[in-house]
PDB file of N, CA, C and O in Angstrom:
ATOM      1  N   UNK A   1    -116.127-119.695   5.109  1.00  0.00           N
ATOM      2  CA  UNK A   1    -116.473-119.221   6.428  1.00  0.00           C
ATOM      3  C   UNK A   1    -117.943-119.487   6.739  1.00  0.00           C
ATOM      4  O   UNK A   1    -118.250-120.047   7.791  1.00  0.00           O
ATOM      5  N   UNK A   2    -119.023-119.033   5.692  1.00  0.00           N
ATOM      6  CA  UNK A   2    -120.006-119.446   6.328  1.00  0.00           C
ATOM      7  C   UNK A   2    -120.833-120.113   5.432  1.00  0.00           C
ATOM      8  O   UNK A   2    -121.934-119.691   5.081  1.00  0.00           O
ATOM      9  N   UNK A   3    -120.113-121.569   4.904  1.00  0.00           N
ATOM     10  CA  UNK A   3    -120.327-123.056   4.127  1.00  0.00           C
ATOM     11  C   UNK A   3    -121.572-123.565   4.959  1.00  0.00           C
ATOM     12  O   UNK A   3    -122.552-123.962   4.330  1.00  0.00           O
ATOM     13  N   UNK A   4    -121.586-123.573   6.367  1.00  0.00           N
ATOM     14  CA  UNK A   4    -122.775-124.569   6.827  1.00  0.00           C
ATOM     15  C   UNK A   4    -124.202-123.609   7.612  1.00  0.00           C
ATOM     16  O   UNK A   4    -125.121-123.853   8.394  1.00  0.00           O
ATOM     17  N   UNK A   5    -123.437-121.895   6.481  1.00  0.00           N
ATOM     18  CA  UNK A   5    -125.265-121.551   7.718  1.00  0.00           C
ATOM     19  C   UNK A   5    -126.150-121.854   6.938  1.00  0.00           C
ATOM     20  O   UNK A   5    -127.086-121.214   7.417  1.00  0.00           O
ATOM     21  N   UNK A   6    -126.476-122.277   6.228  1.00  0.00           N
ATOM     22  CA  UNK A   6    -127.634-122.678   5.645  1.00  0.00           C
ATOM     23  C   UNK A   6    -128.253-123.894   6.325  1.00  0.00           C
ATOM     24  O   UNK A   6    -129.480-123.902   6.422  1.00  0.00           O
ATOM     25  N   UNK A   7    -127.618-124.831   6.765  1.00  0.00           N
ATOM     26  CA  UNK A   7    -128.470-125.947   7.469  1.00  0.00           C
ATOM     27  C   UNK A   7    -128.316-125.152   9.090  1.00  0.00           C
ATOM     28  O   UNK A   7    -129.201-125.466   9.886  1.00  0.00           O
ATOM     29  N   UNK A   8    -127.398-124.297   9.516  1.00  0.00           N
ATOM     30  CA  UNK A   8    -127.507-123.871  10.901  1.00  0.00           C
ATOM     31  C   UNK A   8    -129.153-123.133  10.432  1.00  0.00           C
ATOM     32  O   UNK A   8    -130.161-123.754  10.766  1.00  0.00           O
ATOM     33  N   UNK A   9    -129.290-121.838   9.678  1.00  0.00           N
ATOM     34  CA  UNK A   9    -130.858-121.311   9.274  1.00  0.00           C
ATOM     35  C   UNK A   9    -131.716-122.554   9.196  1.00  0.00           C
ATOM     36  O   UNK A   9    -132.570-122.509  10.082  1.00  0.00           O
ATOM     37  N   UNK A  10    -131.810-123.790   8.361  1.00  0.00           N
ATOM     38  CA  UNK A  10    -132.647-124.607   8.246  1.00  0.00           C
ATOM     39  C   UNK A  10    -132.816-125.477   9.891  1.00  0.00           C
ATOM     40  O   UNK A  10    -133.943-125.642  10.358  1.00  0.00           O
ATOM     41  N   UNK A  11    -131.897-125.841  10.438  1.00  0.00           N
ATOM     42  CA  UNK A  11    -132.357-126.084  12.069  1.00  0.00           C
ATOM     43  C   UNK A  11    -132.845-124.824  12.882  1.00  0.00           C
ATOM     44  O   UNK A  11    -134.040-124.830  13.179  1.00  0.00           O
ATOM     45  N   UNK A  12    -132.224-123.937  13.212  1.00  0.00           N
ATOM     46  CA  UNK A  12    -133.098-122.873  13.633  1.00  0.00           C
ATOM     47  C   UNK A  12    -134.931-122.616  13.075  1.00  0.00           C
ATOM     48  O   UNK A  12    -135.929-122.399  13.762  1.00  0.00           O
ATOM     49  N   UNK A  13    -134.797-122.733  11.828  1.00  0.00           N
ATOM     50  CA  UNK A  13    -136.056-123.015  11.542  1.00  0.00           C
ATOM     51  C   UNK A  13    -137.042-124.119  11.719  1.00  0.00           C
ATOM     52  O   UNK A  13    -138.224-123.932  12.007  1.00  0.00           O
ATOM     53  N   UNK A  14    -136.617-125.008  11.574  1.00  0.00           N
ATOM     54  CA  UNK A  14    -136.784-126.403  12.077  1.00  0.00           C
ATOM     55  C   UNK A  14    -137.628-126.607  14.132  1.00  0.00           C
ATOM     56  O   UNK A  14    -138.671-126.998  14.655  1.00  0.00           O
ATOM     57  N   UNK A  15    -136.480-126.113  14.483  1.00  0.00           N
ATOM     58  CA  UNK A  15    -136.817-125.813  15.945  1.00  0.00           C
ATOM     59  C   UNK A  15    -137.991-125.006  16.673  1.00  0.00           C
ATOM     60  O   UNK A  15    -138.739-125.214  17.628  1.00  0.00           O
ATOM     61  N   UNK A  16    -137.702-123.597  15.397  1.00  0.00           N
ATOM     62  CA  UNK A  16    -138.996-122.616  15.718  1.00  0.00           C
ATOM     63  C   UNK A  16    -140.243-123.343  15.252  1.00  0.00           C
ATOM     64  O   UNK A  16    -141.240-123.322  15.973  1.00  0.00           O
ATOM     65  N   UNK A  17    -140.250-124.012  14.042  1.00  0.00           N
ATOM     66  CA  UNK A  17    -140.996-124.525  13.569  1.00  0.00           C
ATOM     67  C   UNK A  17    -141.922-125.295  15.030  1.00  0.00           C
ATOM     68  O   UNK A  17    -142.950-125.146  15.692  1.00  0.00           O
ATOM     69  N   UNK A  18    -140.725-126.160  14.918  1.00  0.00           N
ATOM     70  CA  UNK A  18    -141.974-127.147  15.881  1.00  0.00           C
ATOM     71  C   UNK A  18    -141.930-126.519  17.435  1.00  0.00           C
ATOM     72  O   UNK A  18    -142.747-127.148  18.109  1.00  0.00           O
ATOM     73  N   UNK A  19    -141.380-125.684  18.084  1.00  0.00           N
ATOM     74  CA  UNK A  19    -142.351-124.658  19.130  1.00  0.00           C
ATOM     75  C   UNK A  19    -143.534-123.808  18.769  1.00  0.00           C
ATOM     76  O   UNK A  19    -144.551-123.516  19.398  1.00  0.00           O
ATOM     77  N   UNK A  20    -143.140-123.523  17.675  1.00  0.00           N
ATOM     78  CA  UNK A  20    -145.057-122.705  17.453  1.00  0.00           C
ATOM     79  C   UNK A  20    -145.845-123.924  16.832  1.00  0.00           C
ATOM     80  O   UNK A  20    -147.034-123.637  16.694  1.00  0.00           O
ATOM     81  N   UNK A  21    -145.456-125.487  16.325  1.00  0.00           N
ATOM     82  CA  UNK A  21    -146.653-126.331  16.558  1.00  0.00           C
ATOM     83  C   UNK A  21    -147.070-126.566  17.766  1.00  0.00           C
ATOM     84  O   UNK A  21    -148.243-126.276  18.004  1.00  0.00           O
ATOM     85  N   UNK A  22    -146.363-127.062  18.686  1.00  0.00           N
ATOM     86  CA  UNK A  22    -146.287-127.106  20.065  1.00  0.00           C
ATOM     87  C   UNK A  22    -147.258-126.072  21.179  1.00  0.00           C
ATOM     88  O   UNK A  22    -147.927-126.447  22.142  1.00  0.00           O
ATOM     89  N   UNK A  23    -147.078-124.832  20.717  1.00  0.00           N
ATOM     90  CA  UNK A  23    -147.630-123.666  21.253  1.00  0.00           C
ATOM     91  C   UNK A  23    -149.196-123.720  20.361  1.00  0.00           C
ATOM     92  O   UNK A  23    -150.174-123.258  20.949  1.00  0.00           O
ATOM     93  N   UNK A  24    -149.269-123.949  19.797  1.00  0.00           N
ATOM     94  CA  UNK A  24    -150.063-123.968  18.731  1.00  0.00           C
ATOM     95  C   UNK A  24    -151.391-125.084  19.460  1.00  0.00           C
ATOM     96  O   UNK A  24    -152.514-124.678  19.761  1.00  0.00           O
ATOM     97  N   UNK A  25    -150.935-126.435  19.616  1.00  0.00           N
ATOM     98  CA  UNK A  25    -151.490-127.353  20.477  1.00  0.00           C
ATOM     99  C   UNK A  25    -151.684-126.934  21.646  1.00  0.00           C
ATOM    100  O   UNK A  25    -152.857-127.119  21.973  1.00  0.00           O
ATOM    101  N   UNK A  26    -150.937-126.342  22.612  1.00  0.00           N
ATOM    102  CA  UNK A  26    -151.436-125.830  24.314  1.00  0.00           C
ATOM    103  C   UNK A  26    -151.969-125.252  24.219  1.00  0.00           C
ATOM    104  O   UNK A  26    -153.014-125.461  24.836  1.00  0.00           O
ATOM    105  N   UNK A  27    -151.921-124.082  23.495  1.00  0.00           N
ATOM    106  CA  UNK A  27    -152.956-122.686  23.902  1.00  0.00           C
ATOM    107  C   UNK A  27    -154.311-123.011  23.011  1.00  0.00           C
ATOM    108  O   UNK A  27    -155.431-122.967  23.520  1.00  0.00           O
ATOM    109  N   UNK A  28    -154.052-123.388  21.430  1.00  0.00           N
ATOM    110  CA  UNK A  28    -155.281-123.415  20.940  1.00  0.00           C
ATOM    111  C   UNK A  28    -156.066-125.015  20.614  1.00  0.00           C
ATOM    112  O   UNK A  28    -157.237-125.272  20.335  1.00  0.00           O
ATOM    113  N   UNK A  29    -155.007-125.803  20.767  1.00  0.00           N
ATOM    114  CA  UNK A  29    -155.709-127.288  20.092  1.00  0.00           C
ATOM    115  C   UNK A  29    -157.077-127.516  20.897  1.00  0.00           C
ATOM    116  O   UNK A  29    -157.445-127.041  21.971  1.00  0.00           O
ATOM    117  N   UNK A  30    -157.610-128.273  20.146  1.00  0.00           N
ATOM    118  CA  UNK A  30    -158.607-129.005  21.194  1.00  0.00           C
ATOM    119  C   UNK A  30    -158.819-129.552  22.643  1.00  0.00           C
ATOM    120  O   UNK A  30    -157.812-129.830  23.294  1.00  0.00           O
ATOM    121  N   UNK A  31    -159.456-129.641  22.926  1.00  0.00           N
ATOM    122  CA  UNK A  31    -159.647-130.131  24.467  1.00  0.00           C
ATOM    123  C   UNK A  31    -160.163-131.313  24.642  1.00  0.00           C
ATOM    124  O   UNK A  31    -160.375-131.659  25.804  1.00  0.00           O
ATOM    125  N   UNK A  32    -160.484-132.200  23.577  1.00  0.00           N
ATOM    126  CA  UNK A  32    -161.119-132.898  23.569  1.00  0.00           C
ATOM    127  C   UNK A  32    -160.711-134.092  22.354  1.00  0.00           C
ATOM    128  O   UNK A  32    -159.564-133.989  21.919  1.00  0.00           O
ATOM    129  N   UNK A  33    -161.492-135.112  21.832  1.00  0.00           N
ATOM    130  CA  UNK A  33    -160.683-135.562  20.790  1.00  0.00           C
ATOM    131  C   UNK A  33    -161.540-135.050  19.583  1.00  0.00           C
ATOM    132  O   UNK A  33    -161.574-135.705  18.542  1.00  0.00           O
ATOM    133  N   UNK A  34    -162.081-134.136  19.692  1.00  0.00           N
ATOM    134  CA  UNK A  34    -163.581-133.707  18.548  1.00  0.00           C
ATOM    135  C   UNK A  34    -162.283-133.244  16.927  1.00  0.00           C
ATOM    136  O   UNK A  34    -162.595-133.240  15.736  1.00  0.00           O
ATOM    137  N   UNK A  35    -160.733-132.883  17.617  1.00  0.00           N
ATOM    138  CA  UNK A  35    -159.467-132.730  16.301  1.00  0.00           C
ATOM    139  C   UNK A  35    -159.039-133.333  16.405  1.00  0.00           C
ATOM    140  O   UNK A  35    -158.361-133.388  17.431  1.00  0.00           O
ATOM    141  N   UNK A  36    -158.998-134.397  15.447  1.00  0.00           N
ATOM    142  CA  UNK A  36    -157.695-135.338  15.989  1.00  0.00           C
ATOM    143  C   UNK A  36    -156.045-135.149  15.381  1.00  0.00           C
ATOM    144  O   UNK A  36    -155.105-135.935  15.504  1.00  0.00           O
ATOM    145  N   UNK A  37    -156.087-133.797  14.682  1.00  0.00           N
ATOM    146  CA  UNK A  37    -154.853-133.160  14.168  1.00  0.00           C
ATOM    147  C   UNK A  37    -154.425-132.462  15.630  1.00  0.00           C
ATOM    148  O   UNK A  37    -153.575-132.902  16.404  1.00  0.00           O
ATOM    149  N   UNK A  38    -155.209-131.299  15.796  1.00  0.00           N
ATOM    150  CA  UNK A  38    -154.533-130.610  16.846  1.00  0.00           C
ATOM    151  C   UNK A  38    -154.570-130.904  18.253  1.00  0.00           C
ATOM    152  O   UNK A  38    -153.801-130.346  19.036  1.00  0.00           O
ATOM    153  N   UNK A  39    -155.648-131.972  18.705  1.00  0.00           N
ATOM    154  CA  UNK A  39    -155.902-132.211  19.885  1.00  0.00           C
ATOM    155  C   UNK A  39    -154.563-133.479  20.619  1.00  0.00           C
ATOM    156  O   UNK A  39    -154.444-133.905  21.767  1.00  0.00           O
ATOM    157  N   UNK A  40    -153.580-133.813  19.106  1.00  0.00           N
ATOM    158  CA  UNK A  40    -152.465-134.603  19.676  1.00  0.00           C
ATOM    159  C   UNK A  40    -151.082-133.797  19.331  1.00  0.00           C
ATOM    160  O   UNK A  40    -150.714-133.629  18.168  1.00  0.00           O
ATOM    161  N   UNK A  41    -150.209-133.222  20.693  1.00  0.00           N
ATOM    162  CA  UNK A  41    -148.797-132.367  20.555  1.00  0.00           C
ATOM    163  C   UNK A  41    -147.809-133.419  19.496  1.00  0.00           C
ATOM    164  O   UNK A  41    -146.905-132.867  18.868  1.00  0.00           O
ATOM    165  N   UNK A  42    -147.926-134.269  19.402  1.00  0.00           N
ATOM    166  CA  UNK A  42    -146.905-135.222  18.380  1.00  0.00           C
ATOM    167  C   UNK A  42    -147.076-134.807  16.834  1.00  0.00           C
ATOM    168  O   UNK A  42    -146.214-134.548  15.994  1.00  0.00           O
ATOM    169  N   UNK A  43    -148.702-134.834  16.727  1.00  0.00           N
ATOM    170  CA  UNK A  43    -148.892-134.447  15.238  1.00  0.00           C
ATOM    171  C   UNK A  43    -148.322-133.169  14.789  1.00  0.00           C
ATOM    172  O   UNK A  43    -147.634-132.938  13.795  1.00  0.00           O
ATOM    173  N   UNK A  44    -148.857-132.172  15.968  1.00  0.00           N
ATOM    174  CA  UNK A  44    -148.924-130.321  15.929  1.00  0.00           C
ATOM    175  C   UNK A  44    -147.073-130.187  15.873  1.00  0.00           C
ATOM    176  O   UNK A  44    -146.548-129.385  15.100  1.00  0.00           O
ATOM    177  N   UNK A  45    -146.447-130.862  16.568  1.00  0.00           N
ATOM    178  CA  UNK A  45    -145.106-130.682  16.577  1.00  0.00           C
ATOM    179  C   UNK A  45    -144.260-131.198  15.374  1.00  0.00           C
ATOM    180  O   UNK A  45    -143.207-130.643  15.057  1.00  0.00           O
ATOM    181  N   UNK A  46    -144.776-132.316  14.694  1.00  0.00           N
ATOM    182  CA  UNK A  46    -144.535-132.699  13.775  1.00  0.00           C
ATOM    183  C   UNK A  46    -144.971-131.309  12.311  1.00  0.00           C
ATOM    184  O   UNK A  46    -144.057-130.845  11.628  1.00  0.00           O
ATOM    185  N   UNK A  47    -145.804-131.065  12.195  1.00  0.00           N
ATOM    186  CA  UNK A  47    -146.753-130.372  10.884  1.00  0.00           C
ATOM    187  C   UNK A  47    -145.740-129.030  11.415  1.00  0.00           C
ATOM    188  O   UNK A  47    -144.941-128.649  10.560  1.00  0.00           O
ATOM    189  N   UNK A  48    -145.717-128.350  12.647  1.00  0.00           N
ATOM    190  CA  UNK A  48    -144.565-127.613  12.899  1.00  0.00           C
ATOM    191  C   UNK A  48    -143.616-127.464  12.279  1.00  0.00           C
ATOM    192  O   UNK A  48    -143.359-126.528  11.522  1.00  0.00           O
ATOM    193  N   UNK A  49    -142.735-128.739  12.635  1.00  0.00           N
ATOM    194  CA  UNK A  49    -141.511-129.534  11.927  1.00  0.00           C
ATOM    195  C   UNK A  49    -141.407-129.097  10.549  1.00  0.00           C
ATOM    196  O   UNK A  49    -140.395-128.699   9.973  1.00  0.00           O
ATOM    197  N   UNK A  50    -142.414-129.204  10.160  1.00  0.00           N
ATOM    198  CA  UNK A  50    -142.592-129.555   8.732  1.00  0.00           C
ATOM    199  C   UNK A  50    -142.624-128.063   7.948  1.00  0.00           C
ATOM    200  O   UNK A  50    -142.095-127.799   6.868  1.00  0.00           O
ATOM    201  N   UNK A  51    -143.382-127.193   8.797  1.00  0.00           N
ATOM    202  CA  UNK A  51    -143.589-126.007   8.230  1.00  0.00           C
ATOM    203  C   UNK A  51    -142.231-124.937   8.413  1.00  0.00           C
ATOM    204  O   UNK A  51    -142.079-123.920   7.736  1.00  0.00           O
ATOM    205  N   UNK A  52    -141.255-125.435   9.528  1.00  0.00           N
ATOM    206  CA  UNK A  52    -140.452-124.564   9.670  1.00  0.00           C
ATOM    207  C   UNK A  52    -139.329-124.945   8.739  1.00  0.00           C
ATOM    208  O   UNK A  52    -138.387-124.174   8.558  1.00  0.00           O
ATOM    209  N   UNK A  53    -139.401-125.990   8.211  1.00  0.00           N
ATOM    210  CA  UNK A  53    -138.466-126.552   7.204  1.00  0.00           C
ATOM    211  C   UNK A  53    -138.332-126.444   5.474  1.00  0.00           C
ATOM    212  O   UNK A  53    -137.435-126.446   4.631  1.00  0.00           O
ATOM    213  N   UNK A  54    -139.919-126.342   5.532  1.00  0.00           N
ATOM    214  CA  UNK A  54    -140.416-125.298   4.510  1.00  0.00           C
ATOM    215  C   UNK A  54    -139.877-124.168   4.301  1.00  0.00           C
ATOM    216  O   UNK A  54    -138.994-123.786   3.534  1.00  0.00           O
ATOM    217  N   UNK A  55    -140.618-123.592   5.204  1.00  0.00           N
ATOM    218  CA  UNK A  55    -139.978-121.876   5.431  1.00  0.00           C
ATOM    219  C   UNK A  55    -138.185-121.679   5.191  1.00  0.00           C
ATOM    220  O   UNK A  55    -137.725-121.259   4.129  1.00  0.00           O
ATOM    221  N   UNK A  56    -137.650-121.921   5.933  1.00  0.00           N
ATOM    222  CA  UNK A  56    -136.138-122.501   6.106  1.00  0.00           C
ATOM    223  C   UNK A  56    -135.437-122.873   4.712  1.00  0.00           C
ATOM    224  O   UNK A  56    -134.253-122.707   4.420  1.00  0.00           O
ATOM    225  N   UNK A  57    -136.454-123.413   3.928  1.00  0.00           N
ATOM    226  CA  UNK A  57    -135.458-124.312   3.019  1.00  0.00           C
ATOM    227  C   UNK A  57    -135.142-122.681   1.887  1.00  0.00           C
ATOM    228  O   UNK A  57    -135.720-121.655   1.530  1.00  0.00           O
ATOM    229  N   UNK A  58    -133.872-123.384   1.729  1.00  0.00           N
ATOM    230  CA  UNK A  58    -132.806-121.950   0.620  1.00  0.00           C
ATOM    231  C   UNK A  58    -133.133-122.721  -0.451  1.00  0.00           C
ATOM    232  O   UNK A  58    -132.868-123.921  -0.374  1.00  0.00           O
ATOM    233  N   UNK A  59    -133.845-122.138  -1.803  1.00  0.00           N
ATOM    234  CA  UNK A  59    -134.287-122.444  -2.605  1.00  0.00           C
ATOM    235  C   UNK A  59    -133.438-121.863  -3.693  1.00  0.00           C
ATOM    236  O   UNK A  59    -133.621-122.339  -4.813  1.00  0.00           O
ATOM    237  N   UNK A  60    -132.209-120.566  -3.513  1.00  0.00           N
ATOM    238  CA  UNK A  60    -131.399-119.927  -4.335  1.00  0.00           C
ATOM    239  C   UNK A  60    -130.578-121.093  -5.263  1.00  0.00           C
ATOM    240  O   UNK A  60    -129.987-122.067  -4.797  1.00  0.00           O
ATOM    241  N   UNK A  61    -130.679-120.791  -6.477  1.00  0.00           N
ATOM    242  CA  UNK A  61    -129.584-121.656  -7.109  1.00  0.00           C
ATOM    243  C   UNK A  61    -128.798-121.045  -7.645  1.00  0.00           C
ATOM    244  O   UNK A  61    -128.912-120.126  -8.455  1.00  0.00           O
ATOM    245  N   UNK A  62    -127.184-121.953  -6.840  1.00  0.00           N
ATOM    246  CA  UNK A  62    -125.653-121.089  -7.649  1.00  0.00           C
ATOM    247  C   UNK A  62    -125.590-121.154  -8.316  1.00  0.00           C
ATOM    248  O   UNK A  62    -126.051-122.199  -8.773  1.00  0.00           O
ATOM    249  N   UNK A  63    -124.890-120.068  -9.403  1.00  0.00           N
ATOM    250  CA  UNK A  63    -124.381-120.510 -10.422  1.00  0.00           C
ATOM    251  C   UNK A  63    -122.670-121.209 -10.318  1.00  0.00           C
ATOM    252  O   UNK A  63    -121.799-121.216  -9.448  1.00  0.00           O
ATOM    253  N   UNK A  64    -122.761-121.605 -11.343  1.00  0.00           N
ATOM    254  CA  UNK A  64    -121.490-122.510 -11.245  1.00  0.00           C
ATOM    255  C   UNK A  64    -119.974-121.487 -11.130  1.00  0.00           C
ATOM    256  O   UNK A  64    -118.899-121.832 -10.638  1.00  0.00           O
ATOM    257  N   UNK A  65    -120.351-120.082 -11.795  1.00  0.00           N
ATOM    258  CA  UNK A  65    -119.641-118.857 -11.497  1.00  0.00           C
ATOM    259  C   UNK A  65    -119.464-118.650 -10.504  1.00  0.00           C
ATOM    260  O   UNK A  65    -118.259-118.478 -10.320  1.00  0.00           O
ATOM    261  N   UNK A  66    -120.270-118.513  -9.282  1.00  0.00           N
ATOM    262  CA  UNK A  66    -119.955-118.072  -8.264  1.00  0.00           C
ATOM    263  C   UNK A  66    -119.728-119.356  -7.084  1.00  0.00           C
ATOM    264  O   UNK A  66    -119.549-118.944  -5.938  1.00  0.00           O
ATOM    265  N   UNK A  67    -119.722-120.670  -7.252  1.00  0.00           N
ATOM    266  CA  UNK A  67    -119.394-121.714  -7.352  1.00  0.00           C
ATOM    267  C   UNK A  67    -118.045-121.895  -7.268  1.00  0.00           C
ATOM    268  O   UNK A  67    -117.408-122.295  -6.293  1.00  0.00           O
ATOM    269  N   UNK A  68    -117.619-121.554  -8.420  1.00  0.00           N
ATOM    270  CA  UNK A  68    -116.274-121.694  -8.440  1.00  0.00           C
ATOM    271  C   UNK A  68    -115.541-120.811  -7.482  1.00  0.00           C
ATOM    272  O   UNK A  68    -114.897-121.361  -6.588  1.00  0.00           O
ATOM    273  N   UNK A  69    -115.564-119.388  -7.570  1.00  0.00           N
ATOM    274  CA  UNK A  69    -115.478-118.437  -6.701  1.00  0.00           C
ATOM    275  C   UNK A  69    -115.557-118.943  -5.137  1.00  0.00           C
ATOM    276  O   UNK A  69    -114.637-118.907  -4.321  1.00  0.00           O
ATOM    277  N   UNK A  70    -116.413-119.251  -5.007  1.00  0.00           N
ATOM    278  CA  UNK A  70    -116.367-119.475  -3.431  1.00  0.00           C
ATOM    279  C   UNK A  70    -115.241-120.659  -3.188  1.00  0.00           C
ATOM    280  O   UNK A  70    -114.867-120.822  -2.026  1.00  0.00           O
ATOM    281  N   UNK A  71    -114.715-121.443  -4.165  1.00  0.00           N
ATOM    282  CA  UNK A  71    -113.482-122.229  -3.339  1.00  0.00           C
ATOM    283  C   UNK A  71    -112.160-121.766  -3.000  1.00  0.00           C
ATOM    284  O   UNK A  71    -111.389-122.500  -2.382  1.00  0.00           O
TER     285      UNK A  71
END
């Protein structure tokens, strides 16, 4: 029943991820090119990306006991 929430959690995270890079760039990036990390939304949305996928990622490992069990 619920085989694929783990990549549904890892896109949800994924998504949030790169709106608070995004948000992250409008409200606080640079104004200027003096950052050239935050002053471009591609990078900030990307490093986003990146961080919400982090966060997101299920790091639990099955055992082969409960493995079996779940089929």
């Amino acid at each position: 029943m619920f085989k694929n929430l783990k990549w549904k959690k890892l896109l949800i995270f994924a998504f949030l991820g790169m709106a608070a890079g995004y948000a992250y760039y409008y409200f606080i990036g640079c104004a200027g090119n003096s950052c050239p990390i935050t002053s471009n939304p591609y990078l900030m949305t990307g490093y986003g990306l990146g961080a919400g996928l982090v966060l997101g990622w299920d790091n639990k490992k099955t055992k082969k006991k409960d493995k079996e069990e779940s089929k």
